[in-house]
C-alpha positions in Angstrom: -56.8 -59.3 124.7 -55.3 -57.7 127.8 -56.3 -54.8 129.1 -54.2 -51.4 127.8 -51.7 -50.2 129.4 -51.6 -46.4 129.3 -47.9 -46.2 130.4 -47.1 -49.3 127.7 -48.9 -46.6 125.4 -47.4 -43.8 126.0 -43.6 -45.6 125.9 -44.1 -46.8 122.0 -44.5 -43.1 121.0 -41.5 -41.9 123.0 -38.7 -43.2 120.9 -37.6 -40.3 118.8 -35.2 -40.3 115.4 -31.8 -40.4 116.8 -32.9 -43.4 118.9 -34.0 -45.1 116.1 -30.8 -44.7 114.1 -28.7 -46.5 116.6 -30.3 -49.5 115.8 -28.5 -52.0 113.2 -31.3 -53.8 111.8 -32.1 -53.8 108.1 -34.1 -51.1 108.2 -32.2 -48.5 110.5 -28.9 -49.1 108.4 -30.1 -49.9 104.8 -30.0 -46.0 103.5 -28.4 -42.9 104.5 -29.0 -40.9 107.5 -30.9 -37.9 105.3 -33.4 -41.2 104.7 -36.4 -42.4 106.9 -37.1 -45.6 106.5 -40.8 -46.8 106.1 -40.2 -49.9 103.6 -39.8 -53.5 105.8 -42.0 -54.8 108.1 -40.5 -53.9 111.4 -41.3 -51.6 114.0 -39.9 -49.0 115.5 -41.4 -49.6 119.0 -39.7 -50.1 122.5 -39.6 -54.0 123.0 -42.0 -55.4 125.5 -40.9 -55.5 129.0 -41.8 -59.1 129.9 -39.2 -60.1 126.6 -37.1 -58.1 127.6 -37.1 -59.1 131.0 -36.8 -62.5 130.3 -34.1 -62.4 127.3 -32.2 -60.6 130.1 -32.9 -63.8 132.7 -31.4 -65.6 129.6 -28.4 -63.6 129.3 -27.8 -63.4 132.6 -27.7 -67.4 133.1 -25.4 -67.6 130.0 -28.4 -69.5 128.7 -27.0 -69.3 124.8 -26.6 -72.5 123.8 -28.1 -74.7 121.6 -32.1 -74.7 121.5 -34.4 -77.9 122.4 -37.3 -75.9 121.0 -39.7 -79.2 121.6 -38.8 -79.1 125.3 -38.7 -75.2 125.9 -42.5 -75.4 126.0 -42.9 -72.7 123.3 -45.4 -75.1 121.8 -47.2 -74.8 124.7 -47.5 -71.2 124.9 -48.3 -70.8 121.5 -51.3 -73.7 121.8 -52.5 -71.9 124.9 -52.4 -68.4 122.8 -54.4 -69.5 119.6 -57.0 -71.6 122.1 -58.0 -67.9 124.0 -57.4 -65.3 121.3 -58.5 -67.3 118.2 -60.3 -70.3 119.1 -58.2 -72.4 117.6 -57.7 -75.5 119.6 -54.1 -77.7 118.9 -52.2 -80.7 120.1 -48.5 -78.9 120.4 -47.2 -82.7 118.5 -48.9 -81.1 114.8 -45.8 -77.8 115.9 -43.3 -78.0 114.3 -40.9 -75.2 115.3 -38.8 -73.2 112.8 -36.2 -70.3 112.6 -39.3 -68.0 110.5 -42.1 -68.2 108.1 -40.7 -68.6 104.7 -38.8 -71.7 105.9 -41.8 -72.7 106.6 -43.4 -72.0 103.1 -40.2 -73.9 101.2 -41.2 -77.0 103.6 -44.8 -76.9 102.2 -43.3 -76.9 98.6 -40.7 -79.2 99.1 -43.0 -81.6 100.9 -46.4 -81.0 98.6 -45.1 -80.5 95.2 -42.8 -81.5 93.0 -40.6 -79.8 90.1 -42.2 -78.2 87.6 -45.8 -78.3 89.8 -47.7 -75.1 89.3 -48.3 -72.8 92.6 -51.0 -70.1 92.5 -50.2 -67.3 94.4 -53.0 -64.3 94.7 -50.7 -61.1 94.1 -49.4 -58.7 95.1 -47.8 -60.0 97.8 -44.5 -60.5 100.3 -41.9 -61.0 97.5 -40.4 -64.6 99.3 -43.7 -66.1 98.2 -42.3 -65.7 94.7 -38.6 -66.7 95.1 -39.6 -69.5 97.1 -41.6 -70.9 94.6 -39.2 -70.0 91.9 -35.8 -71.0 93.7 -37.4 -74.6 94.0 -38.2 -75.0 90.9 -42.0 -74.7 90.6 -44.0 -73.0 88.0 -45.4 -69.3 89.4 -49.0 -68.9 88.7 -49.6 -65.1 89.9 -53.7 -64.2 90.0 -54.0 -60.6 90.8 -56.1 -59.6 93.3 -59.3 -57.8 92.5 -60.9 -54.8 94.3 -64.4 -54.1 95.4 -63.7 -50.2 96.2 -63.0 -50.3 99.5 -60.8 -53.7 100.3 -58.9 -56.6 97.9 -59.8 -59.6 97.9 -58.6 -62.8 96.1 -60.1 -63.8 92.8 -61.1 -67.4 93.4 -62.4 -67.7 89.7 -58.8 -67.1 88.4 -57.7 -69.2 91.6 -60.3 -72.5 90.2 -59.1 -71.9 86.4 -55.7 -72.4 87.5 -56.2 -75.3 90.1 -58.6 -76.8 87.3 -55.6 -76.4 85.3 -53.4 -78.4 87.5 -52.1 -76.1 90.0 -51.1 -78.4 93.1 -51.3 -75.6 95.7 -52.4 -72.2 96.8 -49.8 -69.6 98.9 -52.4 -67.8 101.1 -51.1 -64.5 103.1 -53.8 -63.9 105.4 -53.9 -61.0 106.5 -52.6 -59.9 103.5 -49.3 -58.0 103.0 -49.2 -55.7 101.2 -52.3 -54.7 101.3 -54.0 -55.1 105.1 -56.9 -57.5 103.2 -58.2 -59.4 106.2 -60.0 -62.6 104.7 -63.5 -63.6 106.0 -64.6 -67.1 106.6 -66.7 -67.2 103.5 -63.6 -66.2 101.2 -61.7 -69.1 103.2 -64.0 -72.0 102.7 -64.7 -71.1 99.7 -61.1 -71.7 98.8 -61.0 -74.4 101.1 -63.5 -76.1 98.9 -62.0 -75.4 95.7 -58.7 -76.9 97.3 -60.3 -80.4 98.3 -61.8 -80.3 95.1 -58.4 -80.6 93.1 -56.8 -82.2 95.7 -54.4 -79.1 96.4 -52.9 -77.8 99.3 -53.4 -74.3 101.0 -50.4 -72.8 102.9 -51.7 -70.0 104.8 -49.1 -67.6 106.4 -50.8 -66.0 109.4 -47.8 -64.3 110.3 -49.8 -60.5 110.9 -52.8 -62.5 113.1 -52.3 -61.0 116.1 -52.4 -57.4 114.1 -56.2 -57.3 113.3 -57.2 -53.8 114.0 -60.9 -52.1 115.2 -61.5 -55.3 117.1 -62.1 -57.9 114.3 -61.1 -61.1 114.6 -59.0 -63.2 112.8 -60.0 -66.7 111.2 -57.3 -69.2 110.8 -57.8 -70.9 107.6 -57.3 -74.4 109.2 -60.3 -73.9 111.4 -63.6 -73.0 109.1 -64.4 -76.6 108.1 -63.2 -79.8 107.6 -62.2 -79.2 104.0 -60.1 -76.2 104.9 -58.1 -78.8 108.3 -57.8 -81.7 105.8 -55.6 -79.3 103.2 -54.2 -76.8 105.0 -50.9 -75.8 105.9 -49.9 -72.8 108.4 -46.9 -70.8 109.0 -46.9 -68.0 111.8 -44.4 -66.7 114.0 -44.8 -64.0 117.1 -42.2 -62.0 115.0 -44.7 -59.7 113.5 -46.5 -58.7 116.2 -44.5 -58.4 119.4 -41.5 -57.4 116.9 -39.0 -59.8 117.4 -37.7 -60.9 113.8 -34.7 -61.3 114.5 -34.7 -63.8 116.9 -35.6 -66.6 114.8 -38.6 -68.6 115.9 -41.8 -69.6 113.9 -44.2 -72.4 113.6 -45.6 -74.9 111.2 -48.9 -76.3 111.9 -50.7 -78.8 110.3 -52.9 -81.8 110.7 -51.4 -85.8 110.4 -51.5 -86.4 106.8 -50.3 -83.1 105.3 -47.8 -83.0 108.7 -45.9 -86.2 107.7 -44.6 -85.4 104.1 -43.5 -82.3 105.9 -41.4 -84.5 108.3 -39.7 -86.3 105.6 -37.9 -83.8 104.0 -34.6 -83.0 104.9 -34.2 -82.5 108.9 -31.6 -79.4 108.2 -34.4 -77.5 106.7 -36.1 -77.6 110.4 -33.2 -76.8 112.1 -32.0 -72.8 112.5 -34.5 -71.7 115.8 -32.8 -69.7 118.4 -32.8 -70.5 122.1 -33.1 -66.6 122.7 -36.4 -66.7 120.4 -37.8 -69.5 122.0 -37.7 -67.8 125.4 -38.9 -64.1 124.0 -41.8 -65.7 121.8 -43.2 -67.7 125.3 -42.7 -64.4 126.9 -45.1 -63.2 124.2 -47.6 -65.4 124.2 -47.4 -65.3 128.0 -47.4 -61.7 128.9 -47.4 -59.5 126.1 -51.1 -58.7 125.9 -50.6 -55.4 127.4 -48.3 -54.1 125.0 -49.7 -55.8 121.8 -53.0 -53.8 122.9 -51.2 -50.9 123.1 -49.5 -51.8 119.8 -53.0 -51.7 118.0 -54.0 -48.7 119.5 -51.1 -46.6 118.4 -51.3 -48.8 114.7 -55.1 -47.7 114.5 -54.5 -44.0 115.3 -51.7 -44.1 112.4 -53.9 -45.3 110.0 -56.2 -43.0 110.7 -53.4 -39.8 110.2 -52.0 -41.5 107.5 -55.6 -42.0 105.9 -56.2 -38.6 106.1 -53.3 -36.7 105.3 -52.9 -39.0 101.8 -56.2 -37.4 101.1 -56.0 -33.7 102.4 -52.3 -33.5 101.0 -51.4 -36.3 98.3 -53.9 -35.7 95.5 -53.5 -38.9 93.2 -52.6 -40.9 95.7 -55.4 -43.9 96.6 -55.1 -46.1 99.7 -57.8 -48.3 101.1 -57.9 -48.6 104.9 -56.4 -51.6 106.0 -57.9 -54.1 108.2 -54.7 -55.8 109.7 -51.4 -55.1 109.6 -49.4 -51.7 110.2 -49.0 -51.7 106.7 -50.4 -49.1 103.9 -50.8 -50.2 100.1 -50.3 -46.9 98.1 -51.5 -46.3 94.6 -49.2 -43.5 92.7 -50.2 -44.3 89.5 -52.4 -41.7 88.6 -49.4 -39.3 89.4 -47.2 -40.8 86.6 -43.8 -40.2 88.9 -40.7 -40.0 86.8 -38.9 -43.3 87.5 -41.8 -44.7 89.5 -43.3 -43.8 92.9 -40.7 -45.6 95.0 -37.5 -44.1 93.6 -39.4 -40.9 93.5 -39.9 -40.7 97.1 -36.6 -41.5 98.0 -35.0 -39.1 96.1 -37.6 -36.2 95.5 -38.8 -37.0 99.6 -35.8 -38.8 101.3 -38.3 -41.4 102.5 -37.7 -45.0 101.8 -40.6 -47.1 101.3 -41.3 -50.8 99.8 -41.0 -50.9 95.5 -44.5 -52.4 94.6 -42.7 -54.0 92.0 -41.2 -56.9 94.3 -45.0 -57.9 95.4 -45.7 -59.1 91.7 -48.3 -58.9 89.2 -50.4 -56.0 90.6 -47.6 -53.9 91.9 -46.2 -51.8 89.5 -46.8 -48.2 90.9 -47.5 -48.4 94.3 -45.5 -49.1 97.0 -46.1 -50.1 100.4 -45.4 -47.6 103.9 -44.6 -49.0 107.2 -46.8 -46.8 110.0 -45.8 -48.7 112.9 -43.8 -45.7 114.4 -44.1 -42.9 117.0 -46.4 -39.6 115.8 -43.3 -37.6 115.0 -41.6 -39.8 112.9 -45.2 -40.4 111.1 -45.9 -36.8 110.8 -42.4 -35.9 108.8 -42.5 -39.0 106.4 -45.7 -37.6 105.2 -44.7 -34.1 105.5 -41.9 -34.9 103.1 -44.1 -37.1 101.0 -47.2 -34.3 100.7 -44.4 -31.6 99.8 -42.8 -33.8 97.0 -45.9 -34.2 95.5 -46.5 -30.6 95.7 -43.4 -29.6 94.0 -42.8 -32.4 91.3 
């Protein structure tokens, strides 16, 4: 990782409220102005100069046409990314480039299973897991994740029944949204194993990678033996971490065998990248190590305020630090909120966060809080949380 930046630093915590609302994303425009949004996965950070220094380049060329993602050399730049931060080495031919992450999970369906074919899917988790699965068709095996006290984990004895049952793949989010698990490399071959075994196929979504916080590393599931390469499938994107959703670009990865059914399905399905993503995510890759560093920083010091004002000020409240990810799995149900925690806090708090009911079986009353925002904005949606709770 690159060095920090102290002035990169001290930029992500100087975007204030007002700022913030004249944005017209999802999450700046979905609820009233009374209401601060902590519910989806984007930031609320400045973007990173070298993106938007080159987006501007872009721009100013009147470089908008249509994108020739295979010769923009974003391939390239992601290889060169995952060979130095995660040791993951790649031929840019097994990258396939796509406009995000779930398309990239229908793919894997569509090419790996057919109609009717179960899909185990460790839960809770980001809700398009589920539709995808369901809008195509397949049969949704949920296995609920189980806890050790102080992290999740997923229960691969639940995860064997059902493959031994006749499950044909396993939906992996790793790290894990919602709930900042960060799988090691005996949790993956361990699936990995139980994978070849059946003769299933593992899509891991690596999407939060580059968010790993207090310096651990990330694993990719492809790369922690030969059982795990020969049945994987991986989905990532720079979205996540440099903050750049909606510039549609992602990747699919995946060795020879289980590349080609992948690259007989329909070619529409692969289409959809923008040439504007293309250039920001090689920016990225390139020369946005400063401000990603800087990005953890600020993410770790949130986690630790949020960490400790949920237990100074939230009694009945339970969290477990996460690992990766700027995102906080909150259990309410000890609190038995009228109408559940999420519509609670938005109308007893004025704070919008994720319904724990969309992740699936394991969700119902908690909900999930976005941190990745300046101190002051952190500070008052847990202000307004704590004195809701106070008062109910």
């Amino acid at each position: 990782m690159t060095a920090l930046a102290p002035d990169v630093l001290a930029a992500l915590d100087s975007v204030g409220v007002e700022t913030l609302r004249r944005r017209r994303s999802a999450k700046w425009t979905a609820y009233p102005d009374d209401v601060l949004p902590a519910w989806v996965a984007e930031m609320d950070f400045p973007l990173a100069e070298p993106i938007r220094d080159r987006l501007r380049r872009s721009i100013d060329a009147g470089d908008l046409g249509y994108p020739a993602a295979d010769r923009s050399g974003v391939r390239e730049a992601f290889a060169a990314w995952v060979a130095r931060e995660q040791g993951w080495v790649l031929d840019p031919a097994s990258i396939i480039v796509l406009p995000d992450c779930v398309r990239g999970l229908e793919l894997a369906v569509l090419a790996h299973t057919q109609p009717g074919d179960a899909i185990v899917v460790p839960t809770p988790v980001y809700p398009p897991f589920l539709s995808v699965i369901r809008l195509n068709e397949r049969r949704l095996v949920e296995v609920e994740l189980v806890g050790d006290g102080e992290r999740f984990a997923p229960d691969l004895d639940a995860i064997a029944a059902a493959l031994a049952d006749g499950a044909r793949m396993v939906m992996l989010c790793h790290p894990h949204n919602p709930t900042g698990h960060l799988h090691d490399r005996e949790q993956l071959a361990a699936l990995a194993r139980l994978a070849c075994e059946h003769g299933a196929t593992v899509v891991s979504d690596e999407i939060h990678a580059p968010l790993t916080l207090d310096g651990r590393a990330h694993v990719p599931f492809a790369t922690v033996s030969e059982e795990a390469a020969a049945c994987a499938v991986t989905v990532t994107s720079a979205s996540k971490a440099w903050n750049i959703p909606g510039l549609k670009t992602a990747f699919l990865i995946a060795g020879e065998a289980m590349l080609a059914p992948v690259m007989e399905t329909s070619p529409r399905l692969r289409h959809g990248c923008s040439i504007l993503g293309l250039e920001a995510t090689i920016a990225a890759y390139e020369q946005g190590g400063a401000w990603l560093a800087a990005v953890l920083t600020v993410l770790e010091r949130n986690r630790a305020t949020l960490l400790d004002r949920v237990a100074a000020t939230m009694p009945g409240v339970a969290v477990r630090p996460p690992r990766a990810t700027y995102l906080a799995w909150l259990d309410c149900r000890a609190l038995e909120l009228p109408g559940g925690p999420h519509e609670f806090f938005l109308e007893r708090a004025r704070v919008a966060l994720s319904d724990g009911v969309a992740f699936g079986l394991g969700g119902e009353g908690r909900v999930r809080l976005n941190f990745a925002t300046s101190a002051a904005v952190l500070d008052e949606i847990l202000e307004r949380m704590a004195t809701a709770v106070a008062i109910r």
